[in-house]
Backbone as a chain_set.jsonl record, in Angstrom:
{"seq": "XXXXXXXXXXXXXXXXXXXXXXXXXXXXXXXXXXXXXXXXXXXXXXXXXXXXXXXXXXXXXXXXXXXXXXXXXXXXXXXXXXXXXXXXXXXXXXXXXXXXXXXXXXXXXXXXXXXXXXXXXXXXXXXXXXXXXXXXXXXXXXXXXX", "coords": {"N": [[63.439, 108.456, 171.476], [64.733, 106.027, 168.92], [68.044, 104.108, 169.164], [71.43, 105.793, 168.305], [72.402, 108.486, 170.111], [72.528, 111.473, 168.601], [75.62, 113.233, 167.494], [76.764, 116.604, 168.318], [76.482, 119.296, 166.298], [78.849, 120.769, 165.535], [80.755, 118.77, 166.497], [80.391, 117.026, 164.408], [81.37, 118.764, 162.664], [83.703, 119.302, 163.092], [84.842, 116.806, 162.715], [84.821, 116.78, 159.767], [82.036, 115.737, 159.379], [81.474, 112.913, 158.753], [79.288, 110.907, 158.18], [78.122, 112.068, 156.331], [76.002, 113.049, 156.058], [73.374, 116.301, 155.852], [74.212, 119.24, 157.664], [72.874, 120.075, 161.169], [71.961, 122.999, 160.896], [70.978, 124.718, 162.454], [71.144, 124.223, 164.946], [70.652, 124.873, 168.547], [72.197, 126.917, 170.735], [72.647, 127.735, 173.625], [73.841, 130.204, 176.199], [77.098, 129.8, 178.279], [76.421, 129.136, 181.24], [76.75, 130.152, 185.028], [74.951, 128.35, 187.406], [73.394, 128.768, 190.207], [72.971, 127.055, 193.155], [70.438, 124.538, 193.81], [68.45, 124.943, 196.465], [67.436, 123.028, 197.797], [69.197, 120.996, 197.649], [71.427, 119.333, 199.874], [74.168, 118.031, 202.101], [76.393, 115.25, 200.552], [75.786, 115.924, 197.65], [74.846, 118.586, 197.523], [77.277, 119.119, 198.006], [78.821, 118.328, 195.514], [77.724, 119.513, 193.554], [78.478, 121.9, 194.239], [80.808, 121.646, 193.773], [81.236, 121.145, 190.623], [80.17, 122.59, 189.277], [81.703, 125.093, 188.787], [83.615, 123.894, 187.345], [82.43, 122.556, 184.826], [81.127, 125.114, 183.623], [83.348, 126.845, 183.228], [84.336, 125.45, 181.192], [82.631, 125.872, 179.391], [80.06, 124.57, 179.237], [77.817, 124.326, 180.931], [74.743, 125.06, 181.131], [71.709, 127.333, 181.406], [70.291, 125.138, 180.669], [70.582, 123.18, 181.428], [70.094, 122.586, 184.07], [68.109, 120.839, 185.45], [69.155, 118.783, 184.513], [71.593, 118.425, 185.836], [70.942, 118.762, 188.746], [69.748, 116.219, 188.811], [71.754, 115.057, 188.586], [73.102, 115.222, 190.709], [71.938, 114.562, 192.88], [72.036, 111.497, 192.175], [74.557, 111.216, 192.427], [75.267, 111.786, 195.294], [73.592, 110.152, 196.551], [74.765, 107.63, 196.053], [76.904, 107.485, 196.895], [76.273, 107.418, 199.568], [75.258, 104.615, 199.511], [77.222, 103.538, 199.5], [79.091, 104.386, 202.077], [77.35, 102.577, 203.44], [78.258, 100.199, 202.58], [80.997, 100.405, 203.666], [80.849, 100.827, 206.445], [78.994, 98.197, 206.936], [79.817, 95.647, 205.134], [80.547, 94.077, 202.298], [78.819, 91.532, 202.001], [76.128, 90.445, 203.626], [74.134, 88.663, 207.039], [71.935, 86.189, 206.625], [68.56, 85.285, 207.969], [68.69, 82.723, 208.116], [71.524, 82.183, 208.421], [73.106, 81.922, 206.443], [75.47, 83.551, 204.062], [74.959, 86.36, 202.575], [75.043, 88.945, 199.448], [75.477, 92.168, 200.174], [72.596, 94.044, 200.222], [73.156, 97.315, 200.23], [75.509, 96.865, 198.56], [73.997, 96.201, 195.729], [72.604, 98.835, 195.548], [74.36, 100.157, 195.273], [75.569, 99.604, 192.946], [73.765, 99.866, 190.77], [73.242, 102.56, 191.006], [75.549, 103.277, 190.373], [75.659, 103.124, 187.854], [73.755, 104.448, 186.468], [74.644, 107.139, 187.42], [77.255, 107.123, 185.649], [75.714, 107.293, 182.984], [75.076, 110.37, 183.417], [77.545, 111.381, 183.373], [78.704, 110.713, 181.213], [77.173, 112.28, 179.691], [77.39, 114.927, 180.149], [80.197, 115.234, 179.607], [82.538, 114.056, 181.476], [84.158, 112.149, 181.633], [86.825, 110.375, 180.337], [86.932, 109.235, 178.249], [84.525, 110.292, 177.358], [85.081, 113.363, 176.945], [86.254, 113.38, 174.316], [84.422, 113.449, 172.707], [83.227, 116.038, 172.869], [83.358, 119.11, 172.655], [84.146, 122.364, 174.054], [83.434, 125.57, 174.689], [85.364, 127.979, 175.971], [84.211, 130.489, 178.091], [84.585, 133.764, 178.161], [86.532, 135.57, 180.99], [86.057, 134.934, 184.587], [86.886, 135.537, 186.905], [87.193, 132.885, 188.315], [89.869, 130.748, 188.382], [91.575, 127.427, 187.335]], "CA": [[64.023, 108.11, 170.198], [65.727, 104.77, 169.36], [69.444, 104.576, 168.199], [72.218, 106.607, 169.117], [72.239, 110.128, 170.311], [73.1, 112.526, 167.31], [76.584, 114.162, 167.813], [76.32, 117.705, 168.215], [76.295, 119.744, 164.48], [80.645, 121.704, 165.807], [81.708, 117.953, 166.933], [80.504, 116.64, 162.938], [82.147, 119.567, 161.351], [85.341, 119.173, 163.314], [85.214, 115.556, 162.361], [84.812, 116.448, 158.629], [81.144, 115.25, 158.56], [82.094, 111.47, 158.559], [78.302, 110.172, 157.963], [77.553, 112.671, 155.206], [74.397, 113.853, 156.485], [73.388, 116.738, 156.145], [74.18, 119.043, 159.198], [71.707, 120.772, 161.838], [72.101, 125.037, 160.95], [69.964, 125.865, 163.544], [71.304, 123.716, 166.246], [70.91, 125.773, 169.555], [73.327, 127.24, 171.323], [72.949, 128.443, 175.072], [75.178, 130.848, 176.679], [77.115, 129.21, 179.129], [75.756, 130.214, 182.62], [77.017, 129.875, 185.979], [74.264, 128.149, 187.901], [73.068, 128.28, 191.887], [72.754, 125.412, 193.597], [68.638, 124.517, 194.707], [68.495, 124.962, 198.212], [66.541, 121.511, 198.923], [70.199, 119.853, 198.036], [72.008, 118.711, 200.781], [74.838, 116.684, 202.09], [76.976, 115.043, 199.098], [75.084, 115.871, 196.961], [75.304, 119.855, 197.363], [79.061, 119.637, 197.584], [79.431, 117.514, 194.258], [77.102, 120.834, 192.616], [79.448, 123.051, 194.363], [82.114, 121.456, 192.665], [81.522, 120.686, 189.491], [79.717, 123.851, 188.273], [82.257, 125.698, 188.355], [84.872, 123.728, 186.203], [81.526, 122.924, 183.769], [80.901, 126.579, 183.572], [84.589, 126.768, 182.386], [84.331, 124.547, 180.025], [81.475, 125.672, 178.426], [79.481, 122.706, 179.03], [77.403, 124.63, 181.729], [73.982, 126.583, 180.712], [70.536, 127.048, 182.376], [68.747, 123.964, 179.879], [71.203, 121.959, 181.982], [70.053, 122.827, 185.686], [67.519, 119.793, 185.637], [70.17, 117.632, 184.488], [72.548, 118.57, 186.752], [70.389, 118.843, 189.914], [69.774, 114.846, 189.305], [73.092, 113.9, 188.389], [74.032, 115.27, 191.803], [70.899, 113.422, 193.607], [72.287, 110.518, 192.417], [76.018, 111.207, 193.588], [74.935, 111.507, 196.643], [72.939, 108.62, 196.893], [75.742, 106.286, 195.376], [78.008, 108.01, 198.223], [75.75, 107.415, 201.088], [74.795, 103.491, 199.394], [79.198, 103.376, 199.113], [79.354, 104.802, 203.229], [76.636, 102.084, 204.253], [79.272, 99.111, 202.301], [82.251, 100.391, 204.624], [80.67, 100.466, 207.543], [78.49, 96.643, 207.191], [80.849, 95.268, 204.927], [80.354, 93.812, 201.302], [78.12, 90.706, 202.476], [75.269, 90.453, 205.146], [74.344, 87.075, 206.842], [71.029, 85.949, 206.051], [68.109, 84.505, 209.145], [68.77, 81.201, 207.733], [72.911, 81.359, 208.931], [74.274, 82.135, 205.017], [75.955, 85.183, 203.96], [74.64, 87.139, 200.685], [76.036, 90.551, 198.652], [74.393, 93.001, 200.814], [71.546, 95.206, 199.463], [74.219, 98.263, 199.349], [76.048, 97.014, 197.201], [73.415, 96.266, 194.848], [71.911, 99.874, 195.631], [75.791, 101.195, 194.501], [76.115, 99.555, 191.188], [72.721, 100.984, 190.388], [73.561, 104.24, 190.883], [76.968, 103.592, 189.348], [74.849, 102.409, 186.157], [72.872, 105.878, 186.186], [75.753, 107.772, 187.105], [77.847, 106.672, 184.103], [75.074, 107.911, 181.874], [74.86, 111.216, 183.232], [79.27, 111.724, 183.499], [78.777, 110.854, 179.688], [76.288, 113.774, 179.132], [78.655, 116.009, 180.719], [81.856, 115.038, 179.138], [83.425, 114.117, 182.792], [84.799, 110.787, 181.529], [88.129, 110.579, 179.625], [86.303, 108.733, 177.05], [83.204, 111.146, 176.948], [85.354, 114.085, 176.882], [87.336, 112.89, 173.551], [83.574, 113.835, 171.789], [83.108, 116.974, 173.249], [84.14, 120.331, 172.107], [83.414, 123.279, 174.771], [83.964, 126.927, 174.329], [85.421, 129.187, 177.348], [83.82, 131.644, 178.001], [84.32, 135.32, 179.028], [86.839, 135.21, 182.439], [84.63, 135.297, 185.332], [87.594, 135.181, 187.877], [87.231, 131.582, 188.252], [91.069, 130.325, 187.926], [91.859, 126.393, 187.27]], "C": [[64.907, 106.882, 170.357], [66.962, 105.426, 168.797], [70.292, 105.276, 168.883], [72.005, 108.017, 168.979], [72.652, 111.032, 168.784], [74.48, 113.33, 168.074], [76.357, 115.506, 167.476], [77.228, 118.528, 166.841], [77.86, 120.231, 164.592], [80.974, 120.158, 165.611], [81.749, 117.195, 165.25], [81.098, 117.612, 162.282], [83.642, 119.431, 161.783], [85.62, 117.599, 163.048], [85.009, 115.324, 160.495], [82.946, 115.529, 157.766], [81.469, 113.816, 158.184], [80.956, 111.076, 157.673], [77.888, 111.145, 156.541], [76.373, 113.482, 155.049], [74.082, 115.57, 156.308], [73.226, 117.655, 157.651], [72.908, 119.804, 159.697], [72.46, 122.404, 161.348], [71.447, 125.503, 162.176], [69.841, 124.976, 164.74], [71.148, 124.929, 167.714], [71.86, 126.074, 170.171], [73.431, 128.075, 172.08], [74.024, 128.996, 175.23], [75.27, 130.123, 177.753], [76.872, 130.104, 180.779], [75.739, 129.503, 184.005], [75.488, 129.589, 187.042], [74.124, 128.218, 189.489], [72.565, 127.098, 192.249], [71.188, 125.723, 194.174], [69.097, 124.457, 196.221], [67.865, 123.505, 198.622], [68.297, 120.625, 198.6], [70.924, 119.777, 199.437], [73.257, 117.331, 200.724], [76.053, 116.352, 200.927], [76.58, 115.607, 198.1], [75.027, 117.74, 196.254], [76.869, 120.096, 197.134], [79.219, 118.803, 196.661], [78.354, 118.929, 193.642], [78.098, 121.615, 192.859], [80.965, 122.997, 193.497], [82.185, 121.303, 191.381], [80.601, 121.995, 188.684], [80.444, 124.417, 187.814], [83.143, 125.518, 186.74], [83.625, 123.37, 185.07], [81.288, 124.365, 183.07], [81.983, 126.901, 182.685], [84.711, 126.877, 181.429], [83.541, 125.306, 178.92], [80.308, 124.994, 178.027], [78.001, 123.053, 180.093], [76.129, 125.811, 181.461], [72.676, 125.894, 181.604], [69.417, 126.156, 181.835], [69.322, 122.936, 180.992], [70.972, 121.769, 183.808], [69.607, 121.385, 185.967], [68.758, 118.659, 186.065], [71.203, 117.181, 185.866], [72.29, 118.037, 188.315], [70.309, 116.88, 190.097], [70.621, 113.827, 189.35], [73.694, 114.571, 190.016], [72.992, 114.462, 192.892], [71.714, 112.018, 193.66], [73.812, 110.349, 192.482], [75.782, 110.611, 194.326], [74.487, 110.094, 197.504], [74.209, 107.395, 196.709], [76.514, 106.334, 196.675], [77.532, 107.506, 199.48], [75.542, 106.034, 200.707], [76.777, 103.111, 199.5], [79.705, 103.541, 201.154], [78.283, 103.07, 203.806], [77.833, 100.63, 203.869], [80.521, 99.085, 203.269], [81.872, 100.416, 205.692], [79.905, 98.933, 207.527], [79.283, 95.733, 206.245], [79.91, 94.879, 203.276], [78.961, 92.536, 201.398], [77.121, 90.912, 203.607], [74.933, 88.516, 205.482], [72.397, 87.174, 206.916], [69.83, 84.843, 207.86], [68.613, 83.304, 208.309], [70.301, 81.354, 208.477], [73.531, 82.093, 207.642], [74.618, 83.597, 205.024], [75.144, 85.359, 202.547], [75.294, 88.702, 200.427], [74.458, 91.22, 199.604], [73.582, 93.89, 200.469], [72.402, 96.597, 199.172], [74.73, 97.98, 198.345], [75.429, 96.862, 196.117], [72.876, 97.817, 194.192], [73.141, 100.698, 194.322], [75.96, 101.336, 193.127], [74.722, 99.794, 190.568], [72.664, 101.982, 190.072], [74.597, 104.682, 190.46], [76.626, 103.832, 188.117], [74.53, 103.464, 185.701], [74.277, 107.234, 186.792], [77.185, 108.055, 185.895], [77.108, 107.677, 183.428], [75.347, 109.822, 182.076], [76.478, 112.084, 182.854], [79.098, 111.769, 181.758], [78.201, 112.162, 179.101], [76.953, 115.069, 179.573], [79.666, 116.454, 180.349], [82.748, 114.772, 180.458], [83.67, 113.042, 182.847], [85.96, 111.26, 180.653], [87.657, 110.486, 178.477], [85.517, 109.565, 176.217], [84.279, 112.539, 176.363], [86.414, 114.31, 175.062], [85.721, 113.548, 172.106], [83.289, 115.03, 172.168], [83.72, 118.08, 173.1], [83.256, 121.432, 172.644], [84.123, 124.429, 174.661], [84.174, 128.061, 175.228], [84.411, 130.231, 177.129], [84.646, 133.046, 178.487], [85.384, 134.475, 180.311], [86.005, 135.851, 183.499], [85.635, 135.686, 186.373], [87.677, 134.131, 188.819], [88.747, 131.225, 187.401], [91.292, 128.741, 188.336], [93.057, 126.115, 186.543]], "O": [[65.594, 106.596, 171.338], [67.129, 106.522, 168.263], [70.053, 105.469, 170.075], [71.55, 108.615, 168.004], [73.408, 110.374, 168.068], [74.325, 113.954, 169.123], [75.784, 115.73, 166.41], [78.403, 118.31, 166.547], [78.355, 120.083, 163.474], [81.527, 119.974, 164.526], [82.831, 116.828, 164.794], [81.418, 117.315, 161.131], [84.595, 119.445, 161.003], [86.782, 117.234, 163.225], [85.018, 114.229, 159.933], [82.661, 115.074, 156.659], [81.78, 113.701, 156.999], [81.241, 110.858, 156.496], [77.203, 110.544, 155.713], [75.959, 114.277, 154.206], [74.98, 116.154, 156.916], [72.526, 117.265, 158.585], [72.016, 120.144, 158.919], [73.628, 122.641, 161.653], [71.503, 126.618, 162.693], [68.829, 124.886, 165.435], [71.803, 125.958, 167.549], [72.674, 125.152, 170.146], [74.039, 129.115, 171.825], [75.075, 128.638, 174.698], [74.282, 129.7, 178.353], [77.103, 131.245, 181.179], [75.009, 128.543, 184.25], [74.926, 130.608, 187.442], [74.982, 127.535, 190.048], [71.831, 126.322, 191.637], [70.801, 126.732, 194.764], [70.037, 123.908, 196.798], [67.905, 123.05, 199.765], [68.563, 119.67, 199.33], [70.568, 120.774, 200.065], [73.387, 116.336, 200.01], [76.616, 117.335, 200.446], [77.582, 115.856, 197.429], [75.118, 118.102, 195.081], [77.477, 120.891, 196.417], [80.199, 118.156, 197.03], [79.1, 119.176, 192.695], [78.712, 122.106, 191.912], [81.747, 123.766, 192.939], [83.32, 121.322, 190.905], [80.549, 122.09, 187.457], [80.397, 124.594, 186.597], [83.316, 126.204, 185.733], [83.85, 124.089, 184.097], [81.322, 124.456, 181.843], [81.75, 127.21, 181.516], [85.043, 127.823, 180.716], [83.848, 125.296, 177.728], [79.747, 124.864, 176.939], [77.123, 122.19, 180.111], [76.296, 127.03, 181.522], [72.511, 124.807, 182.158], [68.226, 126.16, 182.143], [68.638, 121.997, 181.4], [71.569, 120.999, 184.561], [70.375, 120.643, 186.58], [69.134, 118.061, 187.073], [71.428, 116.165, 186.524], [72.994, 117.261, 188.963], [70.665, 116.279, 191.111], [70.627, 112.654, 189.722], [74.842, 114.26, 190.333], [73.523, 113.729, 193.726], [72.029, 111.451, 194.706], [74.234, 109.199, 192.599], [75.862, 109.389, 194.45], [74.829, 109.419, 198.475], [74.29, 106.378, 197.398], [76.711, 105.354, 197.392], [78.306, 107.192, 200.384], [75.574, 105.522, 201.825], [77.095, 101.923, 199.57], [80.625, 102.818, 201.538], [78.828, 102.5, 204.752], [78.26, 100.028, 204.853], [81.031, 98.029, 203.643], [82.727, 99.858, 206.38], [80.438, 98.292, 208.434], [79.43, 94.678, 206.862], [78.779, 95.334, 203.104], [78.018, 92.841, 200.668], [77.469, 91.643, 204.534], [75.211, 87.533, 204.794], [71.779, 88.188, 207.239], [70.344, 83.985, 208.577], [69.308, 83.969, 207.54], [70.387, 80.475, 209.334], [74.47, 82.862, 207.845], [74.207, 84.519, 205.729], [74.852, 84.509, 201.707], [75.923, 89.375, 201.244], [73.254, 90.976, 199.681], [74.217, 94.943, 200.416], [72.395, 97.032, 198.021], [74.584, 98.588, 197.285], [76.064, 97.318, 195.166], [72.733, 98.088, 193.0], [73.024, 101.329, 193.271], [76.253, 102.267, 192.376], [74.915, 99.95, 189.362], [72.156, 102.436, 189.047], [74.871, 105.847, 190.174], [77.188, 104.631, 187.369], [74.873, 103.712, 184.545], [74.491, 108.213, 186.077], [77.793, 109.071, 185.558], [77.595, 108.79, 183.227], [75.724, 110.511, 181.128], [76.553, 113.14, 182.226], [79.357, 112.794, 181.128], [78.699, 112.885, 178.238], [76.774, 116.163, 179.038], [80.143, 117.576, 180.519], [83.814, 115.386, 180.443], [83.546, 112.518, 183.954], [86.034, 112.433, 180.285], [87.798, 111.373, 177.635], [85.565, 109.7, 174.994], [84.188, 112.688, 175.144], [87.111, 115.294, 174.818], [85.953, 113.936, 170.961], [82.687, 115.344, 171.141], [84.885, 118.04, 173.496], [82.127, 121.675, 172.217], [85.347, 124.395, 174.542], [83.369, 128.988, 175.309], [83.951, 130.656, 176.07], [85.408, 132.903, 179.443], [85.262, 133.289, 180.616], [85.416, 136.929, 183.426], [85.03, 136.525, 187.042], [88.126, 134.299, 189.953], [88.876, 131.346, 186.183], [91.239, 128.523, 189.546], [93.451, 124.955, 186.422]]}, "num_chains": 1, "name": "protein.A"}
């Protein structure tokens, strides 16, 4: 679809319905659900799932349409992390057979995966910004304390 995303049918009624539209009634609405991590993660990549389920879960923000999502927004953690580890150890620049220096393929790799990381922090609400449209609904205490 072109255009911008549709705000979800709670975040237009707590905003009064700005656009006038009528709203969605029969928007869906998953229970939120504490997910397991896939066993093929690894590395960064498992401990950024381990962490951030929980406080999603929390939130409310956390159900089983969102595993996919999740599973690749922590792929590409990881990756950013390990393209971010290869910059501190060879440095910001490499030198080139010719003699010159150039921006070293990490860092290109990084702000790549910064680019696609962004998107998914937005779909999450795990920006300051993102989180300002987002309206999530505790659940139930699980004995999960933050």
């Amino acid at each position: 679809m072109r255009g911008r995303k549709p705000a979800p049918t709670t975040l237009k009624i707590v905003k009064g319905n700005p656009g006038k539209r009528p709203l969605n009634e029969r928007e869906p609405h998953p229970k939120p659900e504490l997910l397991p991590c896939p066993g093929w993660l690894k590395g960064e990549a498992k401990a950024e799932w381990e962490r951030i389920t929980p406080i999603l879960y929390r939130l409310g923000l956390l159900t089983g349409l969102d595993y996919v999502a999740l599973e690749a927004y922590c792929v590409v953690y990881g990756r950013w992390r390990q393209a971010e580890r290869e910059i501190e150890a060879m440095g910001l620049t490499v030198e080139t057979a010719g003699g010159r220096e150039k921006i070293s393929p990490a860092v290109k790799v990084a702000q790549e995966y910064q680019g696609i990381l962004r998107s998914f922090l937005g779909e999450f609400g795990l920006t300051p910004a993102s989180r300002t449209r987002v309206k999530g609904e505790l659940p139930e205490s699980d004995g999960f304390d933050f």
